[in-house]
C-alpha positions, -999 to 999 in steps of 0.1 A, spaced: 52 13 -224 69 -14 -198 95 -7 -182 117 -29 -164 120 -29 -127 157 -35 -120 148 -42 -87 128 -68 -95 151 -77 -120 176 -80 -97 156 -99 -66 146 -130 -96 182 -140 -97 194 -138 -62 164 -159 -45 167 -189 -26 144 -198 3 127 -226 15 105 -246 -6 75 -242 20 76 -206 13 57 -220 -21 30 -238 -8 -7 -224 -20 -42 -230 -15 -50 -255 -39 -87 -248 -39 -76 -211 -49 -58 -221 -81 -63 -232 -108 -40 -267 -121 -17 -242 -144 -18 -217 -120 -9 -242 -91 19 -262 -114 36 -229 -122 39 -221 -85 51 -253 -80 79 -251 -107 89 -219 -106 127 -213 -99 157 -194 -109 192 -204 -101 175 -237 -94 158 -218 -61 125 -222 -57 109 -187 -55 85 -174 -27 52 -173 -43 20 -158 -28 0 -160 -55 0 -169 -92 -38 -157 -113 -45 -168 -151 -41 -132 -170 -65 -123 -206 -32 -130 -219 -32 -169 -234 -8 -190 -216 6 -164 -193 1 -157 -154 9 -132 -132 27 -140 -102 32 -123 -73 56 -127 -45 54 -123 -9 78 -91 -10 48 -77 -29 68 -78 -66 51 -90 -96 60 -102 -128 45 -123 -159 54 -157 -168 43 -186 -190 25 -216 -179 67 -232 -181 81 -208 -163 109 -206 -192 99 -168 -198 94 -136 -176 75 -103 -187 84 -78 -159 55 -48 -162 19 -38 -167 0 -54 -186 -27 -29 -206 -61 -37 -221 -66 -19 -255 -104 -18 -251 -134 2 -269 -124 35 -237 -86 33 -246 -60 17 -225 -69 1 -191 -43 -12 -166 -48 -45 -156 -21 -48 -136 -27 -12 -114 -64 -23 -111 -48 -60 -96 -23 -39 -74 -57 -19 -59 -77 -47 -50 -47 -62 -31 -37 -24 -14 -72 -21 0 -72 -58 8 -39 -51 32 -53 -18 47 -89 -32 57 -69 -57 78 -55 -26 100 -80 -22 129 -91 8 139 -76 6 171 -41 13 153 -49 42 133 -53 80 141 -86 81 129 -104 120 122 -139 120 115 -168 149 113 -201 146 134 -222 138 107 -227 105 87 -199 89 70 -197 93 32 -166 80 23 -131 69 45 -93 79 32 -62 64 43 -33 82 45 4 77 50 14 104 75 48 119 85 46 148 108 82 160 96 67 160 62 57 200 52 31 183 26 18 162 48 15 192 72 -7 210 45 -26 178 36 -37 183 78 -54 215 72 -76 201 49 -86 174 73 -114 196 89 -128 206 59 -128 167 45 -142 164 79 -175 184 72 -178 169 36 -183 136 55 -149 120 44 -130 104 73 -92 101 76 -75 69 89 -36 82 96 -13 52 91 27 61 102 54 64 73 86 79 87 100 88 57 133 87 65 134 50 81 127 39 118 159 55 133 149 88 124 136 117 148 102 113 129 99 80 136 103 89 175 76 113 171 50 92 154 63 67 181 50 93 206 20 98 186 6 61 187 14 61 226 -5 93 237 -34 86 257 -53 112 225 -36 98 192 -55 129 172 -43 158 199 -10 143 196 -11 144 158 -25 179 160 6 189 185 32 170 163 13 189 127 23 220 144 59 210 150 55 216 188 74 194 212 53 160 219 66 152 257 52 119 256 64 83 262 77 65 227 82 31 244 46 18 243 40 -13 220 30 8 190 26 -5 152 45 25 136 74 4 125 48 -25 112 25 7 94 59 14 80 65 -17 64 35 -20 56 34 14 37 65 1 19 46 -30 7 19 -13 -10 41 11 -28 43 42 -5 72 58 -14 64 96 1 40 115 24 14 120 21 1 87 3 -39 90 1 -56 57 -3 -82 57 -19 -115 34 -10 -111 13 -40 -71 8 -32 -62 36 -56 -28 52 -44 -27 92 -46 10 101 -41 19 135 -27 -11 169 -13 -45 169 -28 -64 200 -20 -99 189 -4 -122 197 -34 -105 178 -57 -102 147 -37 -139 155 -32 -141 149 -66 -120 118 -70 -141 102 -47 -172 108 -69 -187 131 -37 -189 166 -57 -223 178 -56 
């Protein structure tokens, strides 16, 4: 049931940075929360903590770095469990850990103003807001923009964030580049959805290669990635009616 993530794996024994990197709100932690932080290293390196929480496990914590990994460890730091962690309640299995990574995604995302996203919305009142992942080189992501209309009517908005899928020195990067410095963001999204020619600048201060990274923090991996409103992340199309659904908006 847990895996282990050789990349994490692999990051826990080749860290070494500063020991500042480790400093944490005290008033945020509890003492065996804060002393773990404080002790943990590997290789004798000190390693960059962002945040270390008590778990419904006895005597372990989950920690989580500031390259957005996570792991479990005991109060020593003399033992890692690299995973999820499941509750076995009375409605069957619950993941902790996927519920913790949530919170966190739409903690990251509401810190994106509005200002830096290619924002669609209908005329009538808002029911619900997705954020999405976007590449316009992406034929699923292409789909996923036909839908946007009919989300549109339902009352769902839809915040674009950039993912070039294949990195920032890609054509696709260039064209979300363009994208972020039209004067309209959503006609230029429209334009670049259809594959037509964007003849727009792509050397404005834009956030694609920060929405990019940031994407890559909270565990995009493709386009389209929906957010959900609670943090959930929906890899890959979802017709309109079921997302309807996921939101809990199906009449």
């Amino acid at each position: 049931m847990i895996a282990l993530s050789h990349r994490l794996a692999g990051s826990l024994f080749a860290l070494a940075v500063p020991l500042a990197a480790l400093l944490l709100p005290a008033a945020a932690l509890a003492d065996g929360a804060e002393r773990l932080a404080e002790r943990l290293k590997v290789n004798g390196q000190p390693m960059p903590v962002a945040s270390v929480h008590e778990t419904p496990l006895e005597g372990f914590y989950q920690v989580r770095l500031e390259t957005g990994e996570a792991f479990y460890s005991d109060a020593e730091g003399n033992y890692f469990l690299v995973g999820d962690l499941y509750e076995n309640g009375e409605g069957g299995l619950t993941n902790l850990t996927e519920q913790s990574r949530n919170v966190e995604r739409a903690e990251k995302l509401a810190q994106v103003p509005e200002s830096e996203r290619v924002v669609f919305r209908g005329t009538g009142d808002s029911r619900a807001q997705l954020v999405v992942f976007t590449d316009t080189t992406c034929p699923y992501c292409r789909q996923f923009h036909e839908e946007v209309p009919a989300l549109n009517e339902m009352g769902i908005e839809v915040h674009y964030l950039a993912f070039p899928r294949a990195g920032m020195n890609s054509q696709g990067a260039r064209t979300l580049e363009q994208v972020w410095c039209a004067d309209n963001r959503s006609e230029a999204m429209n334009a670049g959805k259809r594959q037509e020619t964007i003849s727009g600048s792509a050397d404005c201060d834009n956030p694609v290669e920060e929405q990019y990274h940031l994407g890559m923090a909270v565990g995009v991996q493709g386009t389209p990635a929906i957010i959900l409103p609670d943090g959930q992340l929906v890899p890959g199309y979802v017709p309109a009616e079921r997302l309807v659904d996921m939101l809990g908006l199906a009449e």
